[in-house]
PyMOL Python script that loads the backbone (N, CA, C, O; Angstrom):
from pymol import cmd

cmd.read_pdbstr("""\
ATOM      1  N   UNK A   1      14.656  69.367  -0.138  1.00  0.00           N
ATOM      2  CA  UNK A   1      14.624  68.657  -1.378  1.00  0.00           C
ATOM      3  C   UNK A   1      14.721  67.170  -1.074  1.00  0.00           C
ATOM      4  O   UNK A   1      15.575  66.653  -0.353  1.00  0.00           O
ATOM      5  N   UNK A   2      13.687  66.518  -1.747  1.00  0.00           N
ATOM      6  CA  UNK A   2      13.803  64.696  -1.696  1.00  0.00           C
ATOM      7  C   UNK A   2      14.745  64.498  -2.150  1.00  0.00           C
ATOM      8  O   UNK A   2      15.365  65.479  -2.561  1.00  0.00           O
ATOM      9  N   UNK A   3      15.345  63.143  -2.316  1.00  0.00           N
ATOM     10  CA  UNK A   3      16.070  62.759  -2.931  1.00  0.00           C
ATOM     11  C   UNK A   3      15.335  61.451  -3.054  1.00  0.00           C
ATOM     12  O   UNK A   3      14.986  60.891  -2.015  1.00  0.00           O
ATOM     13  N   UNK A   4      14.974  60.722  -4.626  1.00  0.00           N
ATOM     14  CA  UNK A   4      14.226  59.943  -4.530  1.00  0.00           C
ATOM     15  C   UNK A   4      15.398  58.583  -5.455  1.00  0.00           C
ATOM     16  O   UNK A   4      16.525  58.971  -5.761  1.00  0.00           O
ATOM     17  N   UNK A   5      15.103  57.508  -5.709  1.00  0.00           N
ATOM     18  CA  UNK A   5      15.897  56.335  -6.439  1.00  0.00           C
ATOM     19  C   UNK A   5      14.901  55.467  -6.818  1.00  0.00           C
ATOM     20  O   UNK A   5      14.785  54.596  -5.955  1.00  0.00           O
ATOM     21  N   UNK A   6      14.030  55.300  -7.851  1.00  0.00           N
ATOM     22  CA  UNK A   6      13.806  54.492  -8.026  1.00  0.00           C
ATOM     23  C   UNK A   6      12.099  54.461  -7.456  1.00  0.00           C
ATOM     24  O   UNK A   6      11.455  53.425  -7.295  1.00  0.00           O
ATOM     25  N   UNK A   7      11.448  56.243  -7.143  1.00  0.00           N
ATOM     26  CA  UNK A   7      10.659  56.167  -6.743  1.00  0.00           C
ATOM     27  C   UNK A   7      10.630  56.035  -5.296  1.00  0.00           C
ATOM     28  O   UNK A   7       9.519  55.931  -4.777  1.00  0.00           O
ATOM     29  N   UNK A   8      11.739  56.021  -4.502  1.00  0.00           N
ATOM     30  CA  UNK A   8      11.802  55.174  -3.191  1.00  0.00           C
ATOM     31  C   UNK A   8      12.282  56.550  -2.432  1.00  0.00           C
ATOM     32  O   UNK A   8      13.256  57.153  -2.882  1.00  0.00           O
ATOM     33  N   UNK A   9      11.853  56.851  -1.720  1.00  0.00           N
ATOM     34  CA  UNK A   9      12.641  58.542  -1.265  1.00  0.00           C
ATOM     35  C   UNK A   9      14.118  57.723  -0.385  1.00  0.00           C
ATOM     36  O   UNK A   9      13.873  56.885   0.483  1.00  0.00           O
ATOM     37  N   UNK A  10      15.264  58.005  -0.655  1.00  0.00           N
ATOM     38  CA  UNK A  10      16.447  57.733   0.190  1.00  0.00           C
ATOM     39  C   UNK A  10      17.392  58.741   1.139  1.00  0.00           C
ATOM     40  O   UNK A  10      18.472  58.416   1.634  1.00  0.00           O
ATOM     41  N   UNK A  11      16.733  60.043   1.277  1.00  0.00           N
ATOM     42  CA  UNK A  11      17.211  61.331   1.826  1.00  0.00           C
ATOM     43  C   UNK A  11      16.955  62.595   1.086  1.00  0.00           C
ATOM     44  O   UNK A  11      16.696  62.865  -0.087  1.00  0.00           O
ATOM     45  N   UNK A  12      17.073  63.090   1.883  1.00  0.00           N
ATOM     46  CA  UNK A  12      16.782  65.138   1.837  1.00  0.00           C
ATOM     47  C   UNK A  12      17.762  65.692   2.318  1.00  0.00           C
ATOM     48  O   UNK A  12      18.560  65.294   3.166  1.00  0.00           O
ATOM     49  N   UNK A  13      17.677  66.982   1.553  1.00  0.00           N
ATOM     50  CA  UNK A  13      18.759  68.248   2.129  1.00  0.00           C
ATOM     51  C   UNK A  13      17.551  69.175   2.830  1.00  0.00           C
ATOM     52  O   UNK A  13      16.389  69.476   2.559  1.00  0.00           O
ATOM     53  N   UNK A  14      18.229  69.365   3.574  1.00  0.00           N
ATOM     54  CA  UNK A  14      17.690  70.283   4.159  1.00  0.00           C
ATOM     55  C   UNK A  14      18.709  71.652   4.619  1.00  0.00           C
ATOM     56  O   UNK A  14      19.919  71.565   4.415  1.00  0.00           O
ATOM     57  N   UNK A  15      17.949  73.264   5.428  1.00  0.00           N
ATOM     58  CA  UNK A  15      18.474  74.038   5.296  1.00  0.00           C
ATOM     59  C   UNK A  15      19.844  73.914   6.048  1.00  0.00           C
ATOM     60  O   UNK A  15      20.033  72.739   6.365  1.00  0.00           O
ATOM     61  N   UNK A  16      20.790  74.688   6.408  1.00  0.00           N
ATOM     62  CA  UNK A  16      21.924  74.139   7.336  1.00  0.00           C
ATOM     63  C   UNK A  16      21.233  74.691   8.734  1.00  0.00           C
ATOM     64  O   UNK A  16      21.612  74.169   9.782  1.00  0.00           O
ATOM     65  N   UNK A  17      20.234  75.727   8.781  1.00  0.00           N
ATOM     66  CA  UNK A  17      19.423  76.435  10.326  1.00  0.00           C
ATOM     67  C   UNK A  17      18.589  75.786  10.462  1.00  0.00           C
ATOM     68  O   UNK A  17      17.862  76.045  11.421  1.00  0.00           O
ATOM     69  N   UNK A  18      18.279  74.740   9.689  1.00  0.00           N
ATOM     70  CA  UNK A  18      17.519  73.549   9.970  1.00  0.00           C
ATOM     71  C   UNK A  18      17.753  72.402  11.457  1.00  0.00           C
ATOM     72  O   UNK A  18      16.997  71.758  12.183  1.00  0.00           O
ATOM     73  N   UNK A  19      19.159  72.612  11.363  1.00  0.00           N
ATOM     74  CA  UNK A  19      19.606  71.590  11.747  1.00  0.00           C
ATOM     75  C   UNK A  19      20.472  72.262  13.100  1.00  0.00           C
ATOM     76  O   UNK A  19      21.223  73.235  13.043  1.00  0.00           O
ATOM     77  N   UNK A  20      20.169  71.527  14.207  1.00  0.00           N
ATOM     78  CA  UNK A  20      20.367  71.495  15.166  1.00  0.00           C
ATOM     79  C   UNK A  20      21.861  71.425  15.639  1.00  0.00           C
ATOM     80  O   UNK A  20      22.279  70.268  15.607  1.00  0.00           O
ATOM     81  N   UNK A  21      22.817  72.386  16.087  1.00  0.00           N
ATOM     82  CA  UNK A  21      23.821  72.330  16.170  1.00  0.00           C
ATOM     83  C   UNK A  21      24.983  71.862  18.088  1.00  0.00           C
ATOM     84  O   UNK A  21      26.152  72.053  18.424  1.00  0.00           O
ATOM     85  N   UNK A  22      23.678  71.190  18.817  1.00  0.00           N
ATOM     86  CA  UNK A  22      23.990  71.088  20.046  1.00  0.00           C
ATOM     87  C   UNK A  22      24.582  69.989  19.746  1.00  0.00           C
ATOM     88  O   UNK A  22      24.832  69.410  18.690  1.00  0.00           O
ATOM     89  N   UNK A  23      24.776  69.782  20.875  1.00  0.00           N
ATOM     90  CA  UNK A  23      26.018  68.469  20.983  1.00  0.00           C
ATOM     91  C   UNK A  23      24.802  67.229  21.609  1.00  0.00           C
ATOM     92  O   UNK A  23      24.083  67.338  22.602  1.00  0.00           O
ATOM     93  N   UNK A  24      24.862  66.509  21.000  1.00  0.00           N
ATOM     94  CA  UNK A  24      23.983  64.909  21.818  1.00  0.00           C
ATOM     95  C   UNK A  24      24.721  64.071  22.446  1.00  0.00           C
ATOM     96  O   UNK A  24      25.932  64.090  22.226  1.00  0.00           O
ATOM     97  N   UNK A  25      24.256  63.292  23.221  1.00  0.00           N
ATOM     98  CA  UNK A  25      25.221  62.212  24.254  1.00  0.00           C
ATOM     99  C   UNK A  25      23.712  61.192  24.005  1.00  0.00           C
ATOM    100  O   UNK A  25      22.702  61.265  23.306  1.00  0.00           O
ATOM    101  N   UNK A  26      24.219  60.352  24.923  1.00  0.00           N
ATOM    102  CA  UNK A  26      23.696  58.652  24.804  1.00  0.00           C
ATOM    103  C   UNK A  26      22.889  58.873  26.242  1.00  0.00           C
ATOM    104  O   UNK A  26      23.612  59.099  27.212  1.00  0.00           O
ATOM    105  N   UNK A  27      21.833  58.840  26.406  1.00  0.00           N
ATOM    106  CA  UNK A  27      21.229  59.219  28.083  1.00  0.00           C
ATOM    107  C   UNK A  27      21.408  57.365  28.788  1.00  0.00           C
ATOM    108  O   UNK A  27      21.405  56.254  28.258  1.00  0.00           O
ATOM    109  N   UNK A  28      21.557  57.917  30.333  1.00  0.00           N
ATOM    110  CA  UNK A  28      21.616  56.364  30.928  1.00  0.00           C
ATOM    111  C   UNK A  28      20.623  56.062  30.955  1.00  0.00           C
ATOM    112  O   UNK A  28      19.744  56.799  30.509  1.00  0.00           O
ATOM    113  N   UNK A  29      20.283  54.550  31.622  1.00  0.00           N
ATOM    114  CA  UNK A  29      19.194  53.639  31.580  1.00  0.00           C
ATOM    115  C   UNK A  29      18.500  54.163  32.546  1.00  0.00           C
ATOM    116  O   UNK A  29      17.336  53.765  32.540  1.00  0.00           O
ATOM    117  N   UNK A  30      18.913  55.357  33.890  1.00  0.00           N
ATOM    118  CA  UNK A  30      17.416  55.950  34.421  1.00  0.00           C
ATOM    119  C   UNK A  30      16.883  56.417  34.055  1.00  0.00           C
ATOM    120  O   UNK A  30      15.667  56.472  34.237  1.00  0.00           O
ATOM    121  N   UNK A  31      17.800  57.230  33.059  1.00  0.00           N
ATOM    122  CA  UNK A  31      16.754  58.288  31.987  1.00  0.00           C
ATOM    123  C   UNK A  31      16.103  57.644  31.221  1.00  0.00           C
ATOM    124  O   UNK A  31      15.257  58.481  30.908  1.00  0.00           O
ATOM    125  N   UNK A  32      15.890  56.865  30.740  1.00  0.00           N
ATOM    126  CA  UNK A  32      15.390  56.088  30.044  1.00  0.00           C
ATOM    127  C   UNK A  32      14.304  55.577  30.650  1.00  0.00           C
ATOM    128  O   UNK A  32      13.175  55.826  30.227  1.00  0.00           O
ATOM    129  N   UNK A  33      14.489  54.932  31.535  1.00  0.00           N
ATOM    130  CA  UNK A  33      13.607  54.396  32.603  1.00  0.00           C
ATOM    131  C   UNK A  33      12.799  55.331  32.719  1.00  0.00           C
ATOM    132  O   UNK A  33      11.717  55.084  32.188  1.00  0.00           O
ATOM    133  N   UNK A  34      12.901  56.566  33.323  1.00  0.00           N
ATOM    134  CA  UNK A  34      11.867  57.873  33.975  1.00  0.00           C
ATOM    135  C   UNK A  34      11.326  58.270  32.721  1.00  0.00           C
ATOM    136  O   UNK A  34      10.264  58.892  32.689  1.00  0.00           O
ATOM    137  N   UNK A  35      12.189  57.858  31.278  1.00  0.00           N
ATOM    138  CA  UNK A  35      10.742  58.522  30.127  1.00  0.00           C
ATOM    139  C   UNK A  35      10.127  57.145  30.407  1.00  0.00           C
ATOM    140  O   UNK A  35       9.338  57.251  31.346  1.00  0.00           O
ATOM    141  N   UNK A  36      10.174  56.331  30.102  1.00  0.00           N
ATOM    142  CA  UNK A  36       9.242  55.144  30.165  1.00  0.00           C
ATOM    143  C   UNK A  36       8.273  55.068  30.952  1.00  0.00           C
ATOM    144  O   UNK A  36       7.299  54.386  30.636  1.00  0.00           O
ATOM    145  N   UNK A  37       8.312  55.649  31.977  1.00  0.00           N
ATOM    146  CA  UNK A  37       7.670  55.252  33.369  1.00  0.00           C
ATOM    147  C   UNK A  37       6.958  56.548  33.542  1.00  0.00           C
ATOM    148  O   UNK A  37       5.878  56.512  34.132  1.00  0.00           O
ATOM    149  N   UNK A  38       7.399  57.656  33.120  1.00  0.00           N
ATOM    150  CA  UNK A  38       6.332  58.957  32.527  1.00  0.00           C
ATOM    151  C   UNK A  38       5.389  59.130  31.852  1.00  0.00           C
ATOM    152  O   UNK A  38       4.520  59.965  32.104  1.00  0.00           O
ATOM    153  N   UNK A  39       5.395  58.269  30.743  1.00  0.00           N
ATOM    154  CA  UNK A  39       4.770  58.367  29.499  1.00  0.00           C
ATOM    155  C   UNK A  39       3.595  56.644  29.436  1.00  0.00           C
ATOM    156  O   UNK A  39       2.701  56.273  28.676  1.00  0.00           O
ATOM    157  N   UNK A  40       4.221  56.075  30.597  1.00  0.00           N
ATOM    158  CA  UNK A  40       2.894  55.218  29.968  1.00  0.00           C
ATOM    159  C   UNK A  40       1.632  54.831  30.539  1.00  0.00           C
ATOM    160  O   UNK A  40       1.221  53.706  30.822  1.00  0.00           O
ATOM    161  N   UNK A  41       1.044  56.050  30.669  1.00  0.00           N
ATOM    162  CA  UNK A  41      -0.743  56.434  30.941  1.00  0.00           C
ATOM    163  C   UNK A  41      -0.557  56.794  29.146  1.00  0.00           C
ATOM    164  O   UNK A  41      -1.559  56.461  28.515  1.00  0.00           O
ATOM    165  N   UNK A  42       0.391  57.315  28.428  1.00  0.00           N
ATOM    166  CA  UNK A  42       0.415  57.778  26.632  1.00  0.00           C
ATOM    167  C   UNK A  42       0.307  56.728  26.087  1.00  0.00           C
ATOM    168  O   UNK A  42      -0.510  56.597  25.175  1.00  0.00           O
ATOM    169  N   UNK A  43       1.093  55.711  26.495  1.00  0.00           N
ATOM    170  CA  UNK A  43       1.871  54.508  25.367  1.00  0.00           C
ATOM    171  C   UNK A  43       0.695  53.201  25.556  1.00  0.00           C
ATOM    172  O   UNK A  43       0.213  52.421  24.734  1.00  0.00           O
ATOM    173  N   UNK A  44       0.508  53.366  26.964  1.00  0.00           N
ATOM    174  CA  UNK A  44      -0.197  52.189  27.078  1.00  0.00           C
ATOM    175  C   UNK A  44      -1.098  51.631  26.192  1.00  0.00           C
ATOM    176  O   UNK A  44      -0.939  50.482  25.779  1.00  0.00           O
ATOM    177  N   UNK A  45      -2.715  52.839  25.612  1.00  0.00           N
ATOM    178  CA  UNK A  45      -3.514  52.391  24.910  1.00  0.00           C
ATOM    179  C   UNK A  45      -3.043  52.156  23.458  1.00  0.00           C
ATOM    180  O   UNK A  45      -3.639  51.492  22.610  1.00  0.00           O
ATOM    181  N   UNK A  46      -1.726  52.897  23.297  1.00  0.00           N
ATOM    182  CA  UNK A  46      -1.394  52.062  21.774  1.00  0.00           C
ATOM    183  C   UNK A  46      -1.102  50.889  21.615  1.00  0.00           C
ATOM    184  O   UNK A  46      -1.392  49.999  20.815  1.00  0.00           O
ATOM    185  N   UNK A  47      -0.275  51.042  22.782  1.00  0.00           N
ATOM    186  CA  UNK A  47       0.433  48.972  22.450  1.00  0.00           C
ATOM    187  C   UNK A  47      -0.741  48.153  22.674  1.00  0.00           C
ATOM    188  O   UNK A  47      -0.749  47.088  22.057  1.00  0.00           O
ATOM    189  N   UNK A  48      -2.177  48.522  23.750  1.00  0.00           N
ATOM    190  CA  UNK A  48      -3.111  47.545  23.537  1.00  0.00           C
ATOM    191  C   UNK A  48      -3.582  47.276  22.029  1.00  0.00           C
ATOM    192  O   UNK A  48      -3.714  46.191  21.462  1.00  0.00           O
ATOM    193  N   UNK A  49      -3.810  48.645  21.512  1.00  0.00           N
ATOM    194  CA  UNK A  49      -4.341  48.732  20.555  1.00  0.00           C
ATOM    195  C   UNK A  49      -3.711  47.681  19.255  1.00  0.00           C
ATOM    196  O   UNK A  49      -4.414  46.946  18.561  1.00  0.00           O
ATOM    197  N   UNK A  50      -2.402  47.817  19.164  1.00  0.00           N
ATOM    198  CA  UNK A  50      -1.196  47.753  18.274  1.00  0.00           C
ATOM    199  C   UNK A  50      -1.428  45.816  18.336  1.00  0.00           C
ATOM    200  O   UNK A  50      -1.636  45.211  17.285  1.00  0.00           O
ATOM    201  N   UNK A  51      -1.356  45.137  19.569  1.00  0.00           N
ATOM    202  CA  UNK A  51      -0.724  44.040  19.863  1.00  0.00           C
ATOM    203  C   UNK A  51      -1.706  43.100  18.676  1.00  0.00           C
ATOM    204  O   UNK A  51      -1.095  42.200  18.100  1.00  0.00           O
ATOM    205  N   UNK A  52      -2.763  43.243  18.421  1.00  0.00           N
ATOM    206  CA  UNK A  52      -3.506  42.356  17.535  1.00  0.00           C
ATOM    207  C   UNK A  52      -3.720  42.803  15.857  1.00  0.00           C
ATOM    208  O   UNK A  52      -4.465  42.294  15.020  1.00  0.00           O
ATOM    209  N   UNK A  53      -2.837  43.863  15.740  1.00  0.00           N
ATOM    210  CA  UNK A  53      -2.549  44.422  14.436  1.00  0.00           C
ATOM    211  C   UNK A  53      -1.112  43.522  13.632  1.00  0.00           C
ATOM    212  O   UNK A  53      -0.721  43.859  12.514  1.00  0.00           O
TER     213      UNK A  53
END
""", "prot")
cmd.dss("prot")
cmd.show_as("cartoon", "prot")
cmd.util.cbc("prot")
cmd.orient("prot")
């Protein structure tokens, strides 16, 4: 269900098996690094694309 204000959507409910009950942490900056450095043959042609938009 939306929840809308004003026309403006500001949140949803959703089911409670919807929702993911693992525990999250904060990943370090290699991890971070190794998605970065994985993924950009992906990312690359967007940001060319993106930079004059």
């Amino acid at each position: 269900m939306a929840i809308l204000r004003n026309s403006a959507l500001v949140g949803y409910f959703v089911p409670a098996d919807a929702v993911s009950s693992q525990q999250h942490r904060v990943a370090t900056i290699d991890e971070v690094m190794e998605s970065l450095a994985s993924r950009r043959d992906i990312t690359h042609p967007v940001l060319d694309y993106l930079k004059d938009k």
